[in-house]
N, C-alpha and C positions, 0 to 999 in steps of 0.2 A: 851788085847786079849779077857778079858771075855764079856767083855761090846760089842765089834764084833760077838761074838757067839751069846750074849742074843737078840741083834738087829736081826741076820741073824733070829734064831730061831722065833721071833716075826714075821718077816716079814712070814715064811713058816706058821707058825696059821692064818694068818689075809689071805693071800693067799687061803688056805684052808675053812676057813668060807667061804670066797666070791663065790668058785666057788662050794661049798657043795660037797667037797670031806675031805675025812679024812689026819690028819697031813703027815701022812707018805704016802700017794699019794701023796700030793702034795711035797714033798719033791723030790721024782722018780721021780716026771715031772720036777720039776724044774732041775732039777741036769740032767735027759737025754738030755734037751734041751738049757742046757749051763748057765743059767741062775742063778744058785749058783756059778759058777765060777765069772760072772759078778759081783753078790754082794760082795763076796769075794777080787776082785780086786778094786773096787769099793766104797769098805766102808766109806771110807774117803768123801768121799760124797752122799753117799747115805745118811749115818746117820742126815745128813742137813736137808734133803727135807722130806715132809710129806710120811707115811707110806703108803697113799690111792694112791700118786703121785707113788711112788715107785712099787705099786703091779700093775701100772697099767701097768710101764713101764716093770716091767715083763713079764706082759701077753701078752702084743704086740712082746717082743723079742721070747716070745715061739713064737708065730702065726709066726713070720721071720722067725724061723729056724723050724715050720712045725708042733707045736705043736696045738693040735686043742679044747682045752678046753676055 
């Protein structure tokens, strides 16, 4: 479980870097726009595939469900 947290949490910094918003922004976007539920369900494979692959596939599932950063 902790090693799913420190991943989640990693991905929401590297997230944040990229789009020059602060951690806990990008956390409330991520999370408004479903997209920690995904990682969440998801971990088991997410943790596989590269963090850059991962943030980006986030940011395209915001943009589908309306997010516009």
């Amino acid at each position: 479980m902790s090693d799913k947290i420190e991943y989640i949490v990693l991905l929401v910094a590297v997230f944040a870097a990229q789009f020059r918003v602060t951690e806990a922004e990008a956390f409330r976007y991520l999370s408004r726009y479903g997209a920690m539920d995904l990682c969440d369900k998801h971990y088991g494979i997410m943790h596989t595939l590269s963090v850059e692959e991962n943030i980006k596939t986030l940011h395209e599932y915001c943009q589908m469900k309306g997010g516009t950063l």
